[in-house]
C-alpha positions in Angstrom: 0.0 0.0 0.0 1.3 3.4 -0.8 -0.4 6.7 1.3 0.7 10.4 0.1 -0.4 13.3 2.7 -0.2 16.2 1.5 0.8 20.0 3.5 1.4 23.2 3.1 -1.9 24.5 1.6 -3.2 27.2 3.0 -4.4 32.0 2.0 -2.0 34.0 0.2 -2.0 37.2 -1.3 -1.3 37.6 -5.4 1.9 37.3 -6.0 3.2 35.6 -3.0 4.8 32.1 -2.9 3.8 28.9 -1.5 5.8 25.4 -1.0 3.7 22.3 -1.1 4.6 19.1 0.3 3.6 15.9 -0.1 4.7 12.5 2.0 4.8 9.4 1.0 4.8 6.4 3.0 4.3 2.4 2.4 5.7 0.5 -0.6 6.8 3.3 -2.9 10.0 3.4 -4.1 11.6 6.3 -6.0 10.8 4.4 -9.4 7.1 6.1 -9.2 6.5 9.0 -11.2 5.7 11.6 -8.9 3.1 14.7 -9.4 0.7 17.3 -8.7 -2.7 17.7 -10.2 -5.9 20.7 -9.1 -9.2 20.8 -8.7 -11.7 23.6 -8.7 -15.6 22.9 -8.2 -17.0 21.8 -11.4 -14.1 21.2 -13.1 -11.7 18.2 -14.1 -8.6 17.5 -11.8 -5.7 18.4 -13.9 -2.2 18.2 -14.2 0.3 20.5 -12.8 3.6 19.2 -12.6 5.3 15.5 -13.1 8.4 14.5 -12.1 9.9 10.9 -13.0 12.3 9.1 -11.1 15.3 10.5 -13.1 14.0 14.2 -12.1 12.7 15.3 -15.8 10.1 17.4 -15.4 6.3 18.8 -17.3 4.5 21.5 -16.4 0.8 22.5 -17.3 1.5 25.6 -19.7 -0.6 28.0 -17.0 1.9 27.4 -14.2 5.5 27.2 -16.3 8.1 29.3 -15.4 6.2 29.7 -11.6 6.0 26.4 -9.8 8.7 23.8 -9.4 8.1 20.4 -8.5 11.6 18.7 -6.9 11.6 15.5 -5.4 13.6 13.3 -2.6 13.6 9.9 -3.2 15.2 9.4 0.5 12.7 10.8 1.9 10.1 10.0 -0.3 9.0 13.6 -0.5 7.6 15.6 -3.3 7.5 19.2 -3.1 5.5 22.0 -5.6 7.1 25.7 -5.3 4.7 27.9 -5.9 5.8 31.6 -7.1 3.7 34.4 -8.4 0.5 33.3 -7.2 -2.5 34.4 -9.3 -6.4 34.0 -8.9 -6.7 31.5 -11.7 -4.6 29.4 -9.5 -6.6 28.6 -6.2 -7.5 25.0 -6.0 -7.8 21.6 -3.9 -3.8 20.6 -5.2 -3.4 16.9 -4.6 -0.4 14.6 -4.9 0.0 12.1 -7.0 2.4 8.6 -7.1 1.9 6.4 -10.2 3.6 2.9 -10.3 6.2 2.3 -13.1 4.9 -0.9 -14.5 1.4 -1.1 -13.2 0.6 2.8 -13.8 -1.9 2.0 -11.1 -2.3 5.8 -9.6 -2.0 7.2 -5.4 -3.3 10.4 -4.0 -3.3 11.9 -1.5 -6.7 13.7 0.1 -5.8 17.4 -0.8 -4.6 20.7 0.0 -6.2 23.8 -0.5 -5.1 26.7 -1.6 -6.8 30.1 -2.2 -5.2 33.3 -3.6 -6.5 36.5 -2.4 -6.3 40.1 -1.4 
């Protein structure tokens, strides 16, 4: 069994930063690919950020160049910086673990975040 908890949701102001963390625990090893996805009400869960075990990277075109996702496969952490918050990104932000052979997919229960003034 694999269990992702997620942290370091929370209100911010435009333009101000936010780190995300998410903690794995159970039989993940660092082979998973690793991610973030969002939700808003009424709207599809999407993707974020990925990040595979040999630390490549994808980002969702709305949050490039703003949020990095890092990992540490010691720790079995994943982490989402979030710079330059705007209001198009407030969300439920949830973690994501998917297995390399099975692509059988974790998450975790959610953060929230909301941006504003």
């Amino acid at each position: 069994q694999v269990q992702l908890v997620e942290s370091g949701g929370g209100l911010v102001q435009p333009g101000a930063s936010l780190r995300l963390s998410c903690a794995a625990s159970g039989s993940l090893d660092d082979t998973y690919l690793r991610g973030w996805y969002r939700q808003v009400p009424g709207k599809q869960r999407e993707m974020v950020a990925l990040i595979t075990s040999g630390g490549s990277t994808n980002y969702a075109a709305s949050v490039k160049g703003r949020f990095t996702v890092s990992r540490d496969n010691v720790k079995k952490m994943v982490y989402l910086q979030m710079n330059n918050l705007n209001p198009a990104d407030p969300a439920v932000y949830y973690c994501k673990a998917r297995h390399p052979a099975t692509l059988r997919d974790h998450w975790g229960q959610g953060t929230q975040v909301t941006v504003s003034s």
